[in-house]
Each structure stands twice: as structure tokens, then as C-alpha cells.
C-alpha positions in Angstrom: -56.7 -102.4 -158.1 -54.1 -100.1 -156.6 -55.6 -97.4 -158.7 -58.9 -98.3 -157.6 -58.3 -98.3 -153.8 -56.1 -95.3 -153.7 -59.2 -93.0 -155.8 -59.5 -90.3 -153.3 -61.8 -87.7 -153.7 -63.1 -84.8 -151.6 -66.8 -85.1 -152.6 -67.1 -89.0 -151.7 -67.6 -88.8 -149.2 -68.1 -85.1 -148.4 -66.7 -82.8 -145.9 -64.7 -84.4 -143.0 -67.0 -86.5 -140.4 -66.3 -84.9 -136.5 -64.2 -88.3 -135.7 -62.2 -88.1 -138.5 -60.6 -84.2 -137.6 -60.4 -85.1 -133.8 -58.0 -88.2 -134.6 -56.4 -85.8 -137.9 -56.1 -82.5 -135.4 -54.3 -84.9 -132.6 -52.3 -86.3 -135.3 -51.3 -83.2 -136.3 -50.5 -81.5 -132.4 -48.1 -84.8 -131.9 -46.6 -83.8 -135.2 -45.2 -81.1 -134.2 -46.1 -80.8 -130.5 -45.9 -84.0 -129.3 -48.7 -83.1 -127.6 -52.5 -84.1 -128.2 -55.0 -81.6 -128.9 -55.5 -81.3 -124.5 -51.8 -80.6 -124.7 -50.9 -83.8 -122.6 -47.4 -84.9 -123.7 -47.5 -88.1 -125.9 -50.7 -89.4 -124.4 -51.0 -93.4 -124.2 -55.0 -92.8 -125.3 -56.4 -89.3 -126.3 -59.2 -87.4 -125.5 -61.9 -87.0 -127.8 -66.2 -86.2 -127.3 -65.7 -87.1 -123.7 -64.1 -90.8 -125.3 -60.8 -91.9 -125.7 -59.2 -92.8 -128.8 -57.0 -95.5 -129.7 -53.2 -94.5 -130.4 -52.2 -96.4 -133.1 -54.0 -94.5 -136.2 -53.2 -90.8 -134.3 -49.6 -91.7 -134.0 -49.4 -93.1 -137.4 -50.7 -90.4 -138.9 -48.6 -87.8 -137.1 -45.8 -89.3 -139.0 -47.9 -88.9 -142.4 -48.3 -85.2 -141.0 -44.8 -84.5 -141.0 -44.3 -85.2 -145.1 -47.7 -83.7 -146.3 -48.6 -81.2 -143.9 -52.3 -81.5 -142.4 -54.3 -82.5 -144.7 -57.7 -84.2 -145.0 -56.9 -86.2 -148.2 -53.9 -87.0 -146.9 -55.5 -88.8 -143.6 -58.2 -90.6 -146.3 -55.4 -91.7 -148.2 -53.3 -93.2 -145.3 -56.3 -95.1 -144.3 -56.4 -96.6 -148.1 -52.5 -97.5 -148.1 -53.6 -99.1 -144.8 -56.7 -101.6 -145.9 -54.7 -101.8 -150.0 -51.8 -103.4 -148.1 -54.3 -105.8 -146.3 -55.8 -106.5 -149.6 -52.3 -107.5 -151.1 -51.2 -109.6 -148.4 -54.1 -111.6 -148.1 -53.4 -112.2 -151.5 -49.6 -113.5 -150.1 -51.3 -115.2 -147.8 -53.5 -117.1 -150.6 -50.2 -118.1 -152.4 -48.6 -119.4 -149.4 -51.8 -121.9 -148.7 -52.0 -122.9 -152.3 -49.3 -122.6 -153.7 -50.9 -121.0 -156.8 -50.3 -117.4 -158.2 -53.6 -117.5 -159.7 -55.2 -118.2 -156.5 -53.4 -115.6 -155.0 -53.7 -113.1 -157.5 -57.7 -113.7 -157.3 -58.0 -113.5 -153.7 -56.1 -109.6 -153.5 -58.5 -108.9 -156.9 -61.5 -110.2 -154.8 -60.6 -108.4 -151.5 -60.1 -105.2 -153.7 -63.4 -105.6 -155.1 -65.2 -105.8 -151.6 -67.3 -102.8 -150.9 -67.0 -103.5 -147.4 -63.4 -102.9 -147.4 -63.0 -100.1 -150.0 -65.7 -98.0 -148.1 -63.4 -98.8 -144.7 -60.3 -96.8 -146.9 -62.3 -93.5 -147.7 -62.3 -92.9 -144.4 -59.8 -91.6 -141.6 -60.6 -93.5 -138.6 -59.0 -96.1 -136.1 -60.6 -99.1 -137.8 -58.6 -98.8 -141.3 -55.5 -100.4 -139.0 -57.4 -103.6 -137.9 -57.6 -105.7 -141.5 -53.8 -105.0 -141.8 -53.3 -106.2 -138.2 -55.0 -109.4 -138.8 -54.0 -110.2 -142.1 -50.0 -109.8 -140.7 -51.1 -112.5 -137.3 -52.4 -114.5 -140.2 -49.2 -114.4 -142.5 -47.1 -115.1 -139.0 -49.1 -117.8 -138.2 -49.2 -119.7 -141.8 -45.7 -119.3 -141.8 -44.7 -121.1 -138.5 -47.1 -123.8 -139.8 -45.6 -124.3 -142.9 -41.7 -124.3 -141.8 -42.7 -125.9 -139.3 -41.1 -123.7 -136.1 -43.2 -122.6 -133.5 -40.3 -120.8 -132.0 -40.3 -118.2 -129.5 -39.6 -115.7 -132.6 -43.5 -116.3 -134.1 -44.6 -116.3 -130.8 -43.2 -113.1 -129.8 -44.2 -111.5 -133.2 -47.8 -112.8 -133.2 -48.0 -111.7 -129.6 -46.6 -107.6 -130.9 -48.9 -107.6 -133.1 -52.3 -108.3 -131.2 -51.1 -106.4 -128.7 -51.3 -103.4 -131.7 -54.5 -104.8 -132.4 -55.3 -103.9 -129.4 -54.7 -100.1 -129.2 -55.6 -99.7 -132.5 -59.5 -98.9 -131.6 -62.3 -99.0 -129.1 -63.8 -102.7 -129.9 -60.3 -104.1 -130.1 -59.6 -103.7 -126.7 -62.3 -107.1 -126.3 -61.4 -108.5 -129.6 -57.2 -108.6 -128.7 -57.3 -110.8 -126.3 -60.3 -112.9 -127.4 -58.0 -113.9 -130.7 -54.8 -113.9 -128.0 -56.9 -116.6 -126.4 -57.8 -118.2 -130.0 -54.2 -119.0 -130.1 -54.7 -121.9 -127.8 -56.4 -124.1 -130.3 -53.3 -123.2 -132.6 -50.1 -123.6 -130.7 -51.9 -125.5 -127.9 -49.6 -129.2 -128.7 -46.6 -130.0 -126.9 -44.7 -128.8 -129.6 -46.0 -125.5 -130.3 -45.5 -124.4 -126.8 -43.0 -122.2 -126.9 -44.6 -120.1 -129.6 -48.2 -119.9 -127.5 -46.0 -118.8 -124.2 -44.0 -116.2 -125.8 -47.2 -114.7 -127.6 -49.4 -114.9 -124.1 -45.9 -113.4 -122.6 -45.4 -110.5 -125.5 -49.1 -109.6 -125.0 -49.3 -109.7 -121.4 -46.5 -107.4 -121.1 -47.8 -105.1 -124.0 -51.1 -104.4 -122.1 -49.1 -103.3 -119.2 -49.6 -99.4 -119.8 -52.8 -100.2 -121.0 -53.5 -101.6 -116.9 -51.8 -98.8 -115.4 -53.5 -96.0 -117.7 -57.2 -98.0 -116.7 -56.2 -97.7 -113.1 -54.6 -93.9 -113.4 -57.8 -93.3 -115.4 -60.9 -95.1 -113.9 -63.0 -94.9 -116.6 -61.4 -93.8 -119.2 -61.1 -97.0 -121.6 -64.5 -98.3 -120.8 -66.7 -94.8 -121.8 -67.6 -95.6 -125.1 -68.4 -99.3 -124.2 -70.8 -97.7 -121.4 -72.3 -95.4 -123.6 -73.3 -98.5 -126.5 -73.8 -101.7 -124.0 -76.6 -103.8 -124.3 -76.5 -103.8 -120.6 -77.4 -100.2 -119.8 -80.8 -101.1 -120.4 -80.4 -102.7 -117.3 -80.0 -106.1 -119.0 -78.1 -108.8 -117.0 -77.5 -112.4 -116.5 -79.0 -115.3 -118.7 -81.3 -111.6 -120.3 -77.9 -110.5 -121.3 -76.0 -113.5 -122.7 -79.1 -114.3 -124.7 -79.2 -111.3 -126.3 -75.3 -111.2 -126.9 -75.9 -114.7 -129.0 -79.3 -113.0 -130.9 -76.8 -110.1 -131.8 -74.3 -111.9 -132.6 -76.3 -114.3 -135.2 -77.4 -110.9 -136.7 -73.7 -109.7 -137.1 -72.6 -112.3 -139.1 -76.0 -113.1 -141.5 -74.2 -114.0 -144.5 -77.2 -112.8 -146.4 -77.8 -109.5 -144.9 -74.0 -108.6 -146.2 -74.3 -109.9 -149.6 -77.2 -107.8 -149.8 -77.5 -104.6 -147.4 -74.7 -103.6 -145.1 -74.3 -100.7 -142.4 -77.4 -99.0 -141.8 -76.0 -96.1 -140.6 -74.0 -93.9 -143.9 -70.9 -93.6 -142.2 -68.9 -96.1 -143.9 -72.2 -97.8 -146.3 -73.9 -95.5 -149.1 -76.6 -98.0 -149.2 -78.2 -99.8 -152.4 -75.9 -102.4 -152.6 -74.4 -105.7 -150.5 -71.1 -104.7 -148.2 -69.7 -108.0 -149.3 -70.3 -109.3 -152.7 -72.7 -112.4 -152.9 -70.7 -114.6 -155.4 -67.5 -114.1 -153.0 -69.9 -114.8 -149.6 -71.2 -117.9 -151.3 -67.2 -119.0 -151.7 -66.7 -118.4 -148.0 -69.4 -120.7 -147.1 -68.3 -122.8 -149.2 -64.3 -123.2 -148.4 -65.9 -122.9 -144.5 -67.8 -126.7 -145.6 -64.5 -127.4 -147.1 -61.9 -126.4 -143.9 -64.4 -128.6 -141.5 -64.6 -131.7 -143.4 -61.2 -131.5 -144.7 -58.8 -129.4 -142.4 -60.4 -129.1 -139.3 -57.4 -131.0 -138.0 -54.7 -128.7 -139.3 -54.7 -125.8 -136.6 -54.1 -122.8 -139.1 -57.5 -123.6 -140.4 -58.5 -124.1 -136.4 -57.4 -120.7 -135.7 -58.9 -118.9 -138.7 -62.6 -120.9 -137.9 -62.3 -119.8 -134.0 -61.3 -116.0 -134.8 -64.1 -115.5 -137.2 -66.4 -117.0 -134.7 -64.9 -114.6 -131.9 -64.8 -110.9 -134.4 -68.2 -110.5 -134.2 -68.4 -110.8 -130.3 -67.6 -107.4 -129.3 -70.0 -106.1 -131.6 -73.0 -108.3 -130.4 -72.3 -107.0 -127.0 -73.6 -103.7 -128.5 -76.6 -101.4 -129.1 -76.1 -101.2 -133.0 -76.6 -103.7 -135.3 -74.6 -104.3 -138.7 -71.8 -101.8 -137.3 -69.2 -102.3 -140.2 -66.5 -100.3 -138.3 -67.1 -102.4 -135.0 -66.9 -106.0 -137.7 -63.7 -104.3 -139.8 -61.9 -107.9 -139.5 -64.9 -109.9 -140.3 -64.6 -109.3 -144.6 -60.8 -110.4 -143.6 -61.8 -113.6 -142.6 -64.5 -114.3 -144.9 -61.9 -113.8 -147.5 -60.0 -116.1 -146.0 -62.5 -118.9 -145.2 -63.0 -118.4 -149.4 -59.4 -119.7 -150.5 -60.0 -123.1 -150.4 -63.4 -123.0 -152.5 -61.4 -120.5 -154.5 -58.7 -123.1 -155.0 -60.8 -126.2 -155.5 -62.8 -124.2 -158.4 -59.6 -122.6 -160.4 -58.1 -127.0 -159.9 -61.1 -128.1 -161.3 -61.7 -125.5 -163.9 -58.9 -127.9 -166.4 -60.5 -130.8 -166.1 -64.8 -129.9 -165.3 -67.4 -128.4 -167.7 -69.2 -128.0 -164.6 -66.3 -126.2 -162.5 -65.8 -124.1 -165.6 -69.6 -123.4 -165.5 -69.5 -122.4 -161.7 -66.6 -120.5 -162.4 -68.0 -118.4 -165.1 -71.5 -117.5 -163.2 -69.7 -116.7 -159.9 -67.9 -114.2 -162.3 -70.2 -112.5 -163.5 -72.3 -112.1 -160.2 -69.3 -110.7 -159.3 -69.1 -108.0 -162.0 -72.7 -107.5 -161.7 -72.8 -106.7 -158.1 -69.5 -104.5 -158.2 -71.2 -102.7 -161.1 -74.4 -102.1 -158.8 -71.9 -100.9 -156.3 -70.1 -98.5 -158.4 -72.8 -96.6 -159.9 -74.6 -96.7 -156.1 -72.0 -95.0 -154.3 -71.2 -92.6 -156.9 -74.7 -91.6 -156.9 -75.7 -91.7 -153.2 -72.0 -91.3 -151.4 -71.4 -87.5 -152.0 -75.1 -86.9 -150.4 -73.9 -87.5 -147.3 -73.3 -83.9 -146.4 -75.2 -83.7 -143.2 -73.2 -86.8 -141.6 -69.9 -85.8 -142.6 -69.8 -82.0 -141.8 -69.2 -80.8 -146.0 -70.7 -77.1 -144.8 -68.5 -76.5 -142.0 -65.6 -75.4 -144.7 -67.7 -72.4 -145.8 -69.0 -71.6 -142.2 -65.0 -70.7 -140.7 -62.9 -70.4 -143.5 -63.8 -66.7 -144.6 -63.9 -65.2 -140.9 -60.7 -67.2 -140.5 -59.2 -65.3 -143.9 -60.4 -62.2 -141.9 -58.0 -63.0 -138.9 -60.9 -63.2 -136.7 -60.7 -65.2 -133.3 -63.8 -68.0 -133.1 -64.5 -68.6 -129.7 -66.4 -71.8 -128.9 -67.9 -72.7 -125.3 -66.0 -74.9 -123.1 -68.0 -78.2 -123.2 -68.7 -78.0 -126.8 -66.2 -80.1 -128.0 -67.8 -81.4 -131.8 -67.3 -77.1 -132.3 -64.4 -77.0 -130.8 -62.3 -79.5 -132.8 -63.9 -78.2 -136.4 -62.7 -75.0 -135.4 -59.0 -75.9 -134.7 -59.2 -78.1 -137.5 -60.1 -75.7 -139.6 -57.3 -73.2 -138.3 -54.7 -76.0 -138.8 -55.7 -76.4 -142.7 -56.1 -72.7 -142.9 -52.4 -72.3 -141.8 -53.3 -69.7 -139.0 -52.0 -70.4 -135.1 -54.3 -72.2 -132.9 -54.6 -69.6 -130.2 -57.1 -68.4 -132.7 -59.8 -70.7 -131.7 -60.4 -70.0 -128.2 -62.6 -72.4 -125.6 -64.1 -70.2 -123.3 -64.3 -71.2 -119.6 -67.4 -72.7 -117.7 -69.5 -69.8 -117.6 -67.6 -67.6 -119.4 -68.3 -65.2 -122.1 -66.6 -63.9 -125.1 -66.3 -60.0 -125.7 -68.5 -58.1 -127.6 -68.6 -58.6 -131.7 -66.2 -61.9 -131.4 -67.3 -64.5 -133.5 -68.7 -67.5 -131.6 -69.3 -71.1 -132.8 -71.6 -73.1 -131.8 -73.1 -76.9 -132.2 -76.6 -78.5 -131.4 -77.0 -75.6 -128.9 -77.9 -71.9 -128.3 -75.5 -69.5 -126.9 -75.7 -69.2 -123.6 -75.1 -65.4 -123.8 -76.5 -62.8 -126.2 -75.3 -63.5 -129.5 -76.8 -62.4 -133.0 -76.9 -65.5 -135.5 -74.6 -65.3 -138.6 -74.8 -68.0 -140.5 -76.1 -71.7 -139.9 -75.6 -75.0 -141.2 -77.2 -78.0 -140.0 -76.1 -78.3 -136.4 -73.7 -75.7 -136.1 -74.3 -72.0 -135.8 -71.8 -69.4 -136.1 -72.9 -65.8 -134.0 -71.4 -62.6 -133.6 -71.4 -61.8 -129.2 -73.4 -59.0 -128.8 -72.7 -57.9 -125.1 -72.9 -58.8 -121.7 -74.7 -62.4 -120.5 -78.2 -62.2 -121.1 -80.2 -62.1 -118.1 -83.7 -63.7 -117.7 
């Protein structure tokens, strides 16, 4: 599984997608800088397409940056370390509730089989920190409930790591403190109180520079949630919540995962379900069993009013079946599986039947990871448009050539390929070079350019897609 989830290659998918070198060239500028790619000195939230990203993965990353040197494959295989540690310690976290290796063991083998989560590692973005994050409140949480101390200590660390949550990207800035607020219906008796005021506490006072950033930077934090609401369609009111809840019972269709996923290619290659059907039908399953069973213990309270609550940033959203915006949701659907998982490996010694249920869920299982396989190997490394694969061959050579690229000041998609491709090139930034609002670059300099014309003369070199790399010929053009 390991093996599996650590396969990195640079054809699958192609290229390097525009988010993934703006949080990779800010990782690196920290790295040795300690500056972002704006040159503001370590920046709580940085800069990025007119949106601000999330510190956690940057600053993480920096710190990959400084043993491997910037490097694409690198940043995709950080973000696999990330979600392969989630993987493993939900599998910890399936031995703990059991009390059964084998359950355990099958829980990590199942998470590591989940398309939904493997696609999440191929990429370099934010998101790969949240099913860590989760998975770690989860493993605090369990084990406070089974010793029995809801101490100030689990509160504290439960509280430290939401509040990471948190910063780690753009939808968890709504989903922190909706599972912060979750923690009631776990630590809400008299003698859990300690451990539900010292995680309110922790997280209250680890969203402090978050307040005074927002207030330093009206704004700022709330761009990309402006740019994707539901409500800038002028929706409000009774029109709003009532589409929230339609959205939100779209988000979390069990049947649309075991069978579709993403629309958009980013993260899905499509032809296959994001979450395999034989594991979905145990989470529905061990969900039956935690409500007629355990609804009173409040671990399983928790982990029922947290999956409820992960899709609710989402809803609140244009896009439907986002799978970076629902990162945590396979978490807890793995989760909610355990206890089916565990009833049906207990039954399997003594029932033809469970032994029976057992062996087709296995093989539904192969079948659809087998689908998946050959799908994503087929359709993934098509995904050249999407993920940039011809900007490479564009800048590289006139980079070799020690030639300056000049890119126009609110261009920033250009902008950050170029530097990007300076950084992996090994040649100093200075030789990308944003010109001012109106400016021009001199005659013959090599100007790049994307989903626009220059707005000076300029003879057209090469072209890929969106982006067009020209050679200046002169003076403005005049009309």
C-alpha cells in the first residue's frame, strides 16, 4: 500500500496545474527567503490569482524545499506522505475501536484503495493536509474516551489541531469551527468539561491572527468564498438556506460517489466511482449500526455530527461534487465503515452467510479498484490542457538561452509559470520580470502571456493552449 500511494509519476497527471506552482514557488521563496513570492516577510496567508492561500501546506513544504531542492515531484510526493499517513492511522484508529489487528489492518488497506483519496495524493495542493488533520482530532478524541480523561491535555491538543485545520485551506476556514462546535455533543457532560473548555480556549486563541489579519485585510480571507457563493446570484434568505440543504444532499449522495466523482478532472480522471461501492455500502451500514447501537457513546456522536457538518461548506457553493472542497468526507465514511467492518470479520468464524457477504464485498472491491486502475492510467495523463504539461517546452529553451521573460503586471497565472520555471531551471528570479501597469518591455525581449493579447506590439513565438510566448517588437502600438 505504501508502494502504491507513494507511485509518483510526471505523466499522471501531467505538467504542474497553476495552483500547484503558486503554493510550490511560495514554498520555495520562504525556503530560502522567508519571504512569499510578493516578498512579504513570512506572510500569515499568501497571495495567489487575486486569492489567498492557506499557510499550512506552503510552510510545510518550504521545509521539504530545503532537503530536495524545488522540485515538482517532490511537492506531489509530500502531499502522498500526507494522505498515506492518514491512511495508516485510520487504520490505528480501527485497532483502538476494535481491538482487532485484522480490522485495523483492513480499514488502512481499504482507505488505501480509495480513489478518492489516492487521486487527493497526486496532487500538490492545500487539501492533502485535511484527512491527516482529522484523522489525528479523531485518534485524540478516541483516546480520551477510552482512558477515560477528558483532561485539559486532549482538550488543548484537539483544540491545536482544528485550529491547523483551520489554516490548512480555503473551505476549512467554515469547516474548523463547525467541528470545534461538534465537540459539544462530545465533551458536553459535566465531566468532560474541562477537555471541551480548553479546546474552545486553544482554538479561540489560535484564530487570533487569523481576526487581526481579516481586519488588517478586509477582504482578504473571504475572496475566494465571494467568487464561488451561491449567494452572488443574489440568492438570500429562506431562497438561500434551501438551496444550501439541496446542495448539500447532493454532496454527500452515496451513490453518485460509488459511481462518478468530481466532474471537473482536477483531482477525478473519470470512468470510475471516487469511493469504492463495496466500502460505501459498509459505511451505510456501520452508520445503521452506530445509531441503533452507539448513539449513546459520544465518540460515535461526534464522528455522526462531523460527517453531517463536512459537507456544509461545500453546499454553500457554486460546484457540485467538488472532491477537494469534501477532502474529509472519504475520512469519515471510512470511519462510519468500522463497525460493519468489525461485525462482518466476528461473524465470518461462526456464519456461512457472513463468510458469503464477506467474500462478494471482496470482490466488488477488486473489481472496482481494477476499473479504477486501468481508468486513470488511460484517461489521467490526458489531462494536459488542465494541468499546464506544455508550459515546460514553451520557457525552458529561451530560459537555457539566458533570456529575460517579461510578463504583464496583472497577469499573474503567466507570471508564476514563469518564475516557476526559473526556480526549477536553477536561473535567478530577476529573470522573470512583471512589467508595470502600462508598461512595456524593450524591443526583441521575450514576453509571456496567458488568455490575452499583448497589449503592445509583439510578434507571436510559440503558443500553447492559453499561453502565448512573443518576441516585443517596439514601441506601444497605437490605434
Amino acid at each position: 500500500m505504501g508502494a502504491f500511494h507513494l507511485w509518483i509519476t510526471p505523466s499522471n497527471p501531467p505538467g504542474f496545474h497553476r495552483d500547484e506552482v503558486a503554493l510550490s514557488l511560495n514554498a520555495h521563496t520562504l525556503s530560502t527567503t522567508l519571504r512569499d513570492e510578493e516578498g512579504a516577510f513570512l506572510p500569515l496567508f499568501l497571495r495567489s490569482y487575486d486569492d489567498y492561500k492557506s499557510p499550512l501546506y506552503p510552510y510545510l513544504l518550504a521545509g521539504v524545499f530545503l532537503v530536495t531542492g524545488p522540485e515538482g515531484q517532490a511537492a506531489r510526493a509530500f502531499s502522498a506522505v500526507l494522505v498515506l499517513a492518514a491512511v495508516l492511522l485510520l487504520g490505528l484508529l480501527a485497532r483502538r475501536l476494535t481491538g482487532s489487528w485484522v480490522v485495523g489492518v483492513l480499514a488502512a488497506v481499504l482507505g488505501g484503495a480509495t480513489p478518492w483519496l489516492f487521486e487527493l495524493g497526486r496532487i500538490a495542493i492545500e487539501a492533502t493536509t485535511q484527512p491527516l488533520l482529522v484523522v489525528l482530532v479523531l485518534l485524540v478524541l478516541e483516546r480520551a474516551s477510552r482512558l477515560g480523561r477528558f483532561d485539559v491535555r486532549h482538550g488543548v491538543v484537539a483544540g491545536v489541531l482544528l485550529m491547523l485545520l483551520t489554516y490548512a485551506y480555503t473551505g476549512s476556514r467554515l469547516l474548523g469551527p463547525l467541528l470545534a462546535v461538534a465537540l459539544a455533543v462530545y465533551a458536553g457532560g459535566a465531566g468532560r468539561r474541562r477537555l471541551l473548555v480548553s479546546a474552545w480556549a486553544t482554538f479561540a486563541l489560535g484564530l487570533v491572527p487569523m481576526g487581526v489579519y481579516a481586519l488588517r485585510h478586509p477582504g482578504a480571507l473571504t475572496s475566494r468564498y465571494e467568487a464561488t457563493t451561491i449567494a452572488r446570484d443574489g440568492l438570500s434568505g429562506v431562497d438561500l438556506v434551501l438551496q444550501a440543504a439541496g446542495n448539500w444532499f447532493r454532496d454527500i449522495d452515496p451513490w453518485h460517489w460509488a459511481t462518478a466523482g468530481d466532474p471537473a478532472p482536477y483531482i477525478h480522471a473519470s470512468g470510475y466511482g471516487a469511493f469504492l461501492a463495496g466500502v460505501m455500502a459498509l459505511s451505510l451500514v456501520g452508520a445503521g449500526l452506530v445509531l441503533i447501537r452507539r448513539r449513546d457513546d459520544p465518540w460515535w456522536r461526534y464522528v455522526l455530527t462531523a460527517t453531517l457538518l463536512v459537507p456544509v461548506p461545500a453546499a454553500l457553493t457554486v460546484d457540485r461534487y467538488n472532491a477537494i472542497r469534501l477532502a474529509t468526507l472519504p475520512v469519515f465514511l471510512l470511519v462510519l465503515a468500522i463497525p460493519a467492518l468489525d461485525l462482518l470479520v466476528r461473524s465470518m468464524s461462526r456464519s456461512w452467510l457472513a463468510r458469503g457477504v464477506a467474500a462478494l464485498a471482496a470482490v466488488a472491491v477488486v473489481l472496482q479498484l481494477v476499473q479504477f486502475l486501468d481508468a486513470y492510467r488511460a484517461r489521467g495523463p490526458g489531462r494536459t490542457a488542465l494541468f499546464d504539461a506544455g508550459v515546460p517546452a514553451l520557457l525552458d529553451a529561451p530560459l537555457a538561452r539566458g533570456e529575460t521573460i517579461y510578463v504583464d503586471f496583472d497577469d499573474r497565472g503567466a507570471h508564476s509559470q514563469a518564475r516557476w520555471r526559473a526556480v526549477v531551471a536553477g536561473v535567478p528570479l530577476e529573470r522573470v520580470i512583471v512589467l508595470p501597469d502600462g508598461g512595456t518591455p524593450p524591443a526583441g525581449a521575450t514576453v509571456l502571456t496567458l488568455f490575452q493579447e499583448c497589449d503592445f506590439a509583439c510578434e507571436e513565438i510559440a503558443r500553447w493552449e492559453g499561453y502565448r510566448l512573443s518576441r516585443a517588437a517596439g514601441p506601444p502600438a497605437t490605434s
